[in-house]
N, C-alpha and C positions, 0 to 999 in steps of 0.2 A: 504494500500500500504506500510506503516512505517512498520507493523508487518510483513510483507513476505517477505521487504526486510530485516530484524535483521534475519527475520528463515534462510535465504537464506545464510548469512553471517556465522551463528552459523552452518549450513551443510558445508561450505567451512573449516570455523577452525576445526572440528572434521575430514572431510577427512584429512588435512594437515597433525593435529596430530598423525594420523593413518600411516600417509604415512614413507617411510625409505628408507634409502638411497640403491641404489644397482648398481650392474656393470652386465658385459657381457664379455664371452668367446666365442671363437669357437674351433672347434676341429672337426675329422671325429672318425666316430665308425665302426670299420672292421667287417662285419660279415664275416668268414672264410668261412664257410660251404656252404654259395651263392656268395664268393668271389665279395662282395659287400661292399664298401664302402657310408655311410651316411653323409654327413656333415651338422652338429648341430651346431645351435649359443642358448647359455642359456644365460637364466637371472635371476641374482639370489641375494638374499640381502648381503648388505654388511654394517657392517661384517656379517657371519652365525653364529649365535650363538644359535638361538632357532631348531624345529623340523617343518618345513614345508609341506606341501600341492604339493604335483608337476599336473603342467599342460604341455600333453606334443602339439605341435601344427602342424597343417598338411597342407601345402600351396597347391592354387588350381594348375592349368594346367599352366605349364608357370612360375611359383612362382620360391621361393628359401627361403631359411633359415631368408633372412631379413625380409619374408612377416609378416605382421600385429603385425610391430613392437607397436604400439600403445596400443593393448591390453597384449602384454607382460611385457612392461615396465608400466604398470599397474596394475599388477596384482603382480608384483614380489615387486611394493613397497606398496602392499598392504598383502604382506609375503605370497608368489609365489614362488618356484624355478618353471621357464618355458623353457621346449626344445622344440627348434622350430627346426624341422628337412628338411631334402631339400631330394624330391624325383628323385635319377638320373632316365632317362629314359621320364620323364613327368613333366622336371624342365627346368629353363631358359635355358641349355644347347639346348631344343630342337627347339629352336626359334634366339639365339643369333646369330648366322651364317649365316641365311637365310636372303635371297633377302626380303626387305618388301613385296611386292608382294606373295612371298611365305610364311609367316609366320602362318597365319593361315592355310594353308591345312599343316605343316608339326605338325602342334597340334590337327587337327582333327586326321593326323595317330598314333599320339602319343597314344591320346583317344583309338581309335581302337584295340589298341596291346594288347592282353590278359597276356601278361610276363610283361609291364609294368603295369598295376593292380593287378597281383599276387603278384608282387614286392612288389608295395607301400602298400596293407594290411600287407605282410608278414613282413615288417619292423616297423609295430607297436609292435606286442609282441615283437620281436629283443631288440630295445630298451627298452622297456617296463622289460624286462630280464637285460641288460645292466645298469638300473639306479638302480635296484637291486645290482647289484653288484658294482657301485659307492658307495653304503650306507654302503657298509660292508669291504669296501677295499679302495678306492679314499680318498687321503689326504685332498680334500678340502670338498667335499660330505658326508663324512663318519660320519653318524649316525644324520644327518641333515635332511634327506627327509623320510616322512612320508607315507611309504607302503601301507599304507592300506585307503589313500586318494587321489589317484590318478584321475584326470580328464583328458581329452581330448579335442581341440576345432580343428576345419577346415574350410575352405575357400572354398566353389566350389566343386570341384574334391577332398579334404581335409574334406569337408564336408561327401561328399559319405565316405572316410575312417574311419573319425570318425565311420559315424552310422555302417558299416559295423564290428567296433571295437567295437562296443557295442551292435552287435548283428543281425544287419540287414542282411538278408538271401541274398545269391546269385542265381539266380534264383527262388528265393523260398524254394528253399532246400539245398542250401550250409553253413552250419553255421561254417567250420572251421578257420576262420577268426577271429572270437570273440575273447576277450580280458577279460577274468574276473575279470582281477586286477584294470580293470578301472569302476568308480563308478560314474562318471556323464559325458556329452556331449555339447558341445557347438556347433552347425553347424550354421556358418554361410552361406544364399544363399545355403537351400540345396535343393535337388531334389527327385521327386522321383523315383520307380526303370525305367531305361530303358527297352523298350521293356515288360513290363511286362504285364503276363496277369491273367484273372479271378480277383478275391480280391485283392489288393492290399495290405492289412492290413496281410495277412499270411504272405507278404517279412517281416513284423515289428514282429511278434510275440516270437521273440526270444530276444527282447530288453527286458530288465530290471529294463535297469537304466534312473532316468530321466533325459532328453534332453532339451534343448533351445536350439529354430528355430529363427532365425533373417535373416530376408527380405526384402526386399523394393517392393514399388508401382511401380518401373521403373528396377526390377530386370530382368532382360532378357537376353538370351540366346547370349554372346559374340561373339559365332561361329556361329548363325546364321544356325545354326542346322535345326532349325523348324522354317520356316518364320512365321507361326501363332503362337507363344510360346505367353502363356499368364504368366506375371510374379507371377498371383496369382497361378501356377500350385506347384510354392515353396512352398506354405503352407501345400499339400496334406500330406508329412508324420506326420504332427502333427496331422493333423484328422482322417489319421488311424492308430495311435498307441493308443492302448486301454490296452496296457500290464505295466504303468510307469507312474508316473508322468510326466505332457510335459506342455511346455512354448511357449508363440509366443509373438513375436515381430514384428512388420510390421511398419515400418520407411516410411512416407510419402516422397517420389520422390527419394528415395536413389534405386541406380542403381547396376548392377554388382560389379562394380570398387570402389565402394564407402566401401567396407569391408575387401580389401585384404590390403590396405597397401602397404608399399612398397615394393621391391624388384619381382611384379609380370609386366608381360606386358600390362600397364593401355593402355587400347582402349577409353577410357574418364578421363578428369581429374577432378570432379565436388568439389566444396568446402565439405570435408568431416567431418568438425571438428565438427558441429553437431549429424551426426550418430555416429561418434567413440567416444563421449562423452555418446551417448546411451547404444552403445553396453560395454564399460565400466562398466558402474554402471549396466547395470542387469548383466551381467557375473559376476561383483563380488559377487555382493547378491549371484547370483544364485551357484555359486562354494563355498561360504561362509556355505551357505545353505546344501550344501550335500558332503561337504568335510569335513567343520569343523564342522558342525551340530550346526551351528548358526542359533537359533528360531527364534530371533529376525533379522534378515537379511531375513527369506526366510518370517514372516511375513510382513516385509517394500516391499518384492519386490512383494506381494500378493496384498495389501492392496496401499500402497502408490506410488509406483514405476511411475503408470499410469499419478500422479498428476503432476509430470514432465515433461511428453510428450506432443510436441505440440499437439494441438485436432486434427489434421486428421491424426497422427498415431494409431496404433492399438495397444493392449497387452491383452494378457487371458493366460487363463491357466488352468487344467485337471486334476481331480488327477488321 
């Protein structure tokens, strides 16, 4: 018991060390051409002095820019710059207004609208194009963020953009969505395709890059979509991507709500500080891993990661 608690202790002083100080901006991003305006909250180290890692972030249905503030101010002091972006169309705006009564059917029409899905994929390359040109023009950005190791993570409906951004097909055969400047995946609570039929595994086979899937035993459908939704149907796309490296996470009793964070419309409030302590340390390993091409991170989160987990969560992984 003495020796695990001194290990315990000597992991706390080595994250500490690790960790640096950082702030946050917001700002909107114009895209002209779809006469679309983005609003972005980053986070990012301070001061910048080194060449960073960018993670950009995708909030679910209902969300906004603040969502899953916990993995961003984590990641950015662990030398992160993170744009957490807010989707108009399929963001708080579509809820804030409405009679309680009404809030959820005006997010299940949200759901429904094929312009607000076209939208939120097509505003990942957007930015994805835009933090490019921060790096080569932006006073505070400029020659700070690291091009060629960009990642992705999302929530829900953030989730779907991500994999979508990384390759997952629309209907099976839509792949101009993808992103190929992004080089790893975080979804959290993700799903798999709607509607879809025959193999499931052909919507993934455009993925490349690898992915972590993070879910819960009590992960269920908030809209109530499908009164029989089994929350183990989260896990499907990690067992049919056969195209990547893939990761799973399965957090014993954590629910919907227990991974966006704030700034989304929580339909439960459960104590969350053990899952977002989870989803922390694999994200980092795991972006450490295929961003920085830290050996020794993607072997800790291989091998060791699991010895943290209470025992009736879950962890594996594929190459």
């Amino acid at each position: 018991m003495q020796k695990a608690f001194f290990t315990t202790l000597l992991l706390l002083a080595a994250t500490l060390a690790l960790a640096q100080q950082f702030t946050t901006d917001t700002f909107q991003l114009v895209d002209v051409q779809r006469n679309r305006s983005i609003p972005c909250k980053v986070y990012m180290p301070q001061p910048m002095t080194g060449i960073y890692p960018v993670i950009i972030f995708s909030h679910g249905l209902g969300g906004s820019r603040n969502a899953a503030t916990y993995l961003g101010e984590y990641l950015t002091a662990h030398g992160y710059v993170c744009f957490h972006l807010q989707h108009p169309g399929s963001d708080e705006s579509v809820w804030r207004d409405a009679a309680p009564s009404e809030r959820i059917s005006t997010l299940k029409s949200s759901l429904l609208s094929p312009s607000n899905a076209i939208n939120r994929f097509e505003d990942i390359p957007f930015v994805v194009q835009q933090i490019d040109e921060m790096n080569s023009s932006n006073n505070l950005f400029k020659g700070h963020l690291n091009l060629n190791a960009i990642g992705m993570a999302g929530h829900s409906y953030g989730a779907v953009s991500t994999m979508v951004a990384c390759g997952q097909k629309l209907a099976g055969r839509i792949s101009r969505f993808a992103v190929p400047e992004i080089k790893a995946g975080l979804v959290l609570s993700p799903s798999a395709p709607q509607n879809a039929r025959g193999d499931i595994s052909r919507y993934y086979d455009g993925i490349q890059v690898p992915l972590l899937h993070i879910t819960g035993t009590k992960d269920g459908d908030p809209l109530n979509r499908k009164q029989d939704f089994d929350p183990a149907e989260r896990q499907q796309p990690y067992y049919n991507i056969t195209t990547s490296p893939q990761y799973l996470l399965v957090l014993d009793g954590a629910n919907h709500a227990s991974f966006g964070g704030s700034g989304s419309m929580r339909l439960s409030l459960p104590s969350n500080d053990r899952y977002h302590e989870e989803v922390n340390k694999a994200a980092l390993a795991f972006f450490d891993a295929y961003l920085k091409q830290d050996g020794a991170q993607q072997k800790w989160l291989k091998v060791d990661f699991r010895k943290s987990l209470d025992k009736a969560d879950k962890f594996e992984y594929k190459q």
